[in-house]
N, C-alpha and C positions, 0 to 999 in steps of 0.2 A: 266698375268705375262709378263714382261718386252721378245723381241724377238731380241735381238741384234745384233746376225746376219742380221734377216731382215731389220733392221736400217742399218748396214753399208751396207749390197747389194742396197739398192735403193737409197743412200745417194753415190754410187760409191768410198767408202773407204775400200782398199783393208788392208786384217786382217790376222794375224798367229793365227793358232788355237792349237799349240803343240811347244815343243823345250825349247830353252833356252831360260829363261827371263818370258816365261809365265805360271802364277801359276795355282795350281789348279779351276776348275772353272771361268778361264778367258778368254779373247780372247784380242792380242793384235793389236795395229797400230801404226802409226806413231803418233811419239809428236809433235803438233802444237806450241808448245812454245819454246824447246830446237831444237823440228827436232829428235830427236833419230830415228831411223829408230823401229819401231816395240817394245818401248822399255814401252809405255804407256797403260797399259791392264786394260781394261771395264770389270767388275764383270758380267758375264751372269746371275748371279740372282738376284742383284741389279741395275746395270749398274753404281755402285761406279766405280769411276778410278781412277788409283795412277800408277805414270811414275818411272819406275826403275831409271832414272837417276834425273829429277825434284825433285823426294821423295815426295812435297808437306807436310812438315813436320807438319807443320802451320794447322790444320783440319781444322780451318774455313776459311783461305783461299784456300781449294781444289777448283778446280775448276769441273763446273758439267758435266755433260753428254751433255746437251744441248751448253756450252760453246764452250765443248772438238768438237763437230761436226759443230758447226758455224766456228771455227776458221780453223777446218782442210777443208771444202768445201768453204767457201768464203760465201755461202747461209745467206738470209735473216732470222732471227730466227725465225720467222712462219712457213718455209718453212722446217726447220730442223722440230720444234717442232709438224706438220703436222704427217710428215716419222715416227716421236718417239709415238706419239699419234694411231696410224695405228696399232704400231706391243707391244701396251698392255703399255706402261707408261703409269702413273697415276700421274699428275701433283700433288704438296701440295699445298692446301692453296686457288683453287679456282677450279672452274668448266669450263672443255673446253667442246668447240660440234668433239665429235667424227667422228661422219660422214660427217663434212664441207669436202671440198674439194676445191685446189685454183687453179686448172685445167683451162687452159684461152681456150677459143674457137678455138684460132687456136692457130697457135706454128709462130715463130720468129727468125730469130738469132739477134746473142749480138749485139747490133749498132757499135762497136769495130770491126768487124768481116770482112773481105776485102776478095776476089778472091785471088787464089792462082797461080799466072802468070812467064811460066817461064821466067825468066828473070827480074823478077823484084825485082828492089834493096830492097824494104824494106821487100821482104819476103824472100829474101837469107838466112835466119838462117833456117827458116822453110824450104825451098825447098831443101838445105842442108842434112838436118837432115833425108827426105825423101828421098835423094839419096844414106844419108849413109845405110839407110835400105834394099834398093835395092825396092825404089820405083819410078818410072819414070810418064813422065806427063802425060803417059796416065791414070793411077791412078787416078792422080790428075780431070783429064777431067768425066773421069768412075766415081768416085762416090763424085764430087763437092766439093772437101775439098777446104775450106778457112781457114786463120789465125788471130790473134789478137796479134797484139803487144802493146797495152793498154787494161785498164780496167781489170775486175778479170779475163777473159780471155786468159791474156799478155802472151803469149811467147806459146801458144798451137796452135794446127791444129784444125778449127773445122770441126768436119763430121755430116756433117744432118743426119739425121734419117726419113725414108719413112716409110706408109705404103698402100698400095693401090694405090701408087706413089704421097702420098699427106706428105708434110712436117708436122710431127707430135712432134718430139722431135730431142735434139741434144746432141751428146757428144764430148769433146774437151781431146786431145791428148797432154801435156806438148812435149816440142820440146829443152827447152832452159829455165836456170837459175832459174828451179822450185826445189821448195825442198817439201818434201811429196811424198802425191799422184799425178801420174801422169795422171788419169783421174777425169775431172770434169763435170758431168750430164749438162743437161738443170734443171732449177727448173721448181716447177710446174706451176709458174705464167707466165711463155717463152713456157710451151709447153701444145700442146693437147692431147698428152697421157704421161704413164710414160716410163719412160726407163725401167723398169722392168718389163713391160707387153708388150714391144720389143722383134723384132728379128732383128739384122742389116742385112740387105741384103735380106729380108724377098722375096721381090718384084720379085726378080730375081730368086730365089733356088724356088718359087712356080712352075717354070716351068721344074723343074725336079721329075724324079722318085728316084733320090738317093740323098740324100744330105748329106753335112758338117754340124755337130755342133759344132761350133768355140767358144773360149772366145771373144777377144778385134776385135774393127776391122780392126788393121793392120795383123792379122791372117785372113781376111776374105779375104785379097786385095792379099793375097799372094797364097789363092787357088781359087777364081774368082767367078767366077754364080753362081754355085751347092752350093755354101755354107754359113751358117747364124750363126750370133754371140750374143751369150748371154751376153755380156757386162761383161765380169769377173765376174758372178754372180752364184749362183745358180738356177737351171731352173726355174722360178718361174710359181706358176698353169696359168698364161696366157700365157706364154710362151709355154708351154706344149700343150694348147689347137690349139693355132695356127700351131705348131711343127704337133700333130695330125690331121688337120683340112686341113693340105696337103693330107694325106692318100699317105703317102710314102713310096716305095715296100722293101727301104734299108734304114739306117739312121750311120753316120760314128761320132764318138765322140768325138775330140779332144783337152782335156785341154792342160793348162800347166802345168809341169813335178809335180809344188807343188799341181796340182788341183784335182787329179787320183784320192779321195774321193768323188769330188763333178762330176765327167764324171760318174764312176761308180750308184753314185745316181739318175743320169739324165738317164741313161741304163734302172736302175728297172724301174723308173716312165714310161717308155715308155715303153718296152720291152712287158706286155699284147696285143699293140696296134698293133705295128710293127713287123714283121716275123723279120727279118733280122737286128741285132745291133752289130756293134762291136765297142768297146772303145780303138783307140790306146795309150801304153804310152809312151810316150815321155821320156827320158833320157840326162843326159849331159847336164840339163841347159838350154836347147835349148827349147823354143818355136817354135810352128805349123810359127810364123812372120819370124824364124830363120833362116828356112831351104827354099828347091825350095818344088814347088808344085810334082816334081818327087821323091826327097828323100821322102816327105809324104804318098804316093801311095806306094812306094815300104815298107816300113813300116805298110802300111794297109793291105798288100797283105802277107803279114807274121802273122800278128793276127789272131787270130781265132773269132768266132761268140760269142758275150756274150749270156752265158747262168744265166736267173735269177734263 
């Protein structure tokens, strides 16, 4: 059976699960063809899609699942149709090998991809957009972001992805003139692991006994060393193993304000392992990226311990 969640988390296509616009038994995203923000929802037990505002009246011109995620990630359609083959689609009409995998040896960034320098004129939008966040060059220097102003790339920051302090995969941050989603993975043929069997910041939060578990990684850049980000995803079991494979005395859990289902989820999975878990929540809109790393802390210090 089709797992469509697991398709949009490792595919980096952020999705409403509840609200207005999404029917029963859906989950929606953004439309790649109009842009509606959230208005385009994927059957979770077929993975039919039909856009509240496209309609798609035309049945035989719907467009598929496979179309619907080429277009919203830019990826190659092996590389989507991989991710969809992985979490239980059952292609018609011919036979794929399930277990391929198009994993390269090592990882790369996009030849598009340039240093992020300040002062330099053609990454002023980008360097910009980082200041408007309240991020300075030391950021920039800490954890190696560069940019792309061509290619599918065009207009994001990219952040490498370590593990073991070896470049393994990459994710890119929209900065300027993107409509969708604002994150876009490395595929699997750029990188030598996945982003969903990531932890951003892994390298550094190994060296503590307490750590953050963040979504994106400008939440990561805003609380520093102690803390590792699951990619706006849900924990996925490598994730989790690595998370336990620290053997860490405390573990702190902090989505965004719409994520307080998937923090809490990430709690139980862990909470056997680890003594000490608390999940803060977040209110007002405001992302863990939003505030100082002191308003967080004092918020932490006000939660109580998750009890499963």
């Amino acid at each position: 059976m089709i797992d469509v969640k697991q398709i949009l988390d490792e595919l980096g296509i952020g999705y409403k699960e509840s609200g207005k616009n999404v029917a029963a038994n859906d989950i929606n995203i953004d439309c790649p063809f109009c842009n509606a923000e959230k208005h385009l929802g994927v059957s979770l037990r077929t993975g039919q899609v039909n856009c509240w505002v496209c309609t798609f009246e035309d049945l035989e011109r719907r467009p598929t699942l496979m179309k619907v995620l080429t277009e919203s990630t830019g990826l190659y359609w092996k590389e989507v149709q991989n991710a969809m083959l992985e979490h239980g689609w059952e292609p018609y009409g011919y036979e794929s090998d399930k277990t391929g995998s198009s994993l390269a040896t090592k990882c790369w960034l996009p030849k598009e991809a340039r240093p992020l320098v300040t002062g330099s004129e053609r990454g002023k939008e980008a360097l910009e957009y980082l200041s408007s966040r309240g991020f300075d060059e030391s950021i920039i220097d800490k954890y190696s972001l560069g940019y792309a102003d061509e290619g599918i790339y065009r207009n994001r920051i990219i952040i490498p992805t370590t593990l073991n302090d070896k470049l393994v995969a990459f994710t890119s941050r929209a900065y300027s003139g993107i409509e969708g989603n604002r994150y876009k993975n490395s595929p699997m043929f750029m990188s030598s692991m996945r982003i969903k069997d990531l932890l951003y910041n892994y390298d550094s939060a190994k060296n503590y006994k307490h750590a953050y578990l963040l979504e994106g990684p400008p939440d990561v850049w805003r609380m520093g060393d102690d803390s590792m980000g699951v990619f706006r995803s849900a924990l996925s079991s490598s994730q989790r193993r690595l998370v336990l494979g620290l053997r860490l005395e405390s573990i702190t859990i902090i989505f965004d304000p719409f994520a307080t289902n998937r923090a809490y989820a990430a709690a139980a999975d862990l909470s056997p392992f680890t003594r000490k878990i608390k999940v803060v929540r977040l209110d007002g809109g405001k992302d863990v990226a939003d505030r100082t790393r002191g308003e967080i802390l004092e918020l932490e210090e006000k939660t109580q311990l998750y009890r499963g």
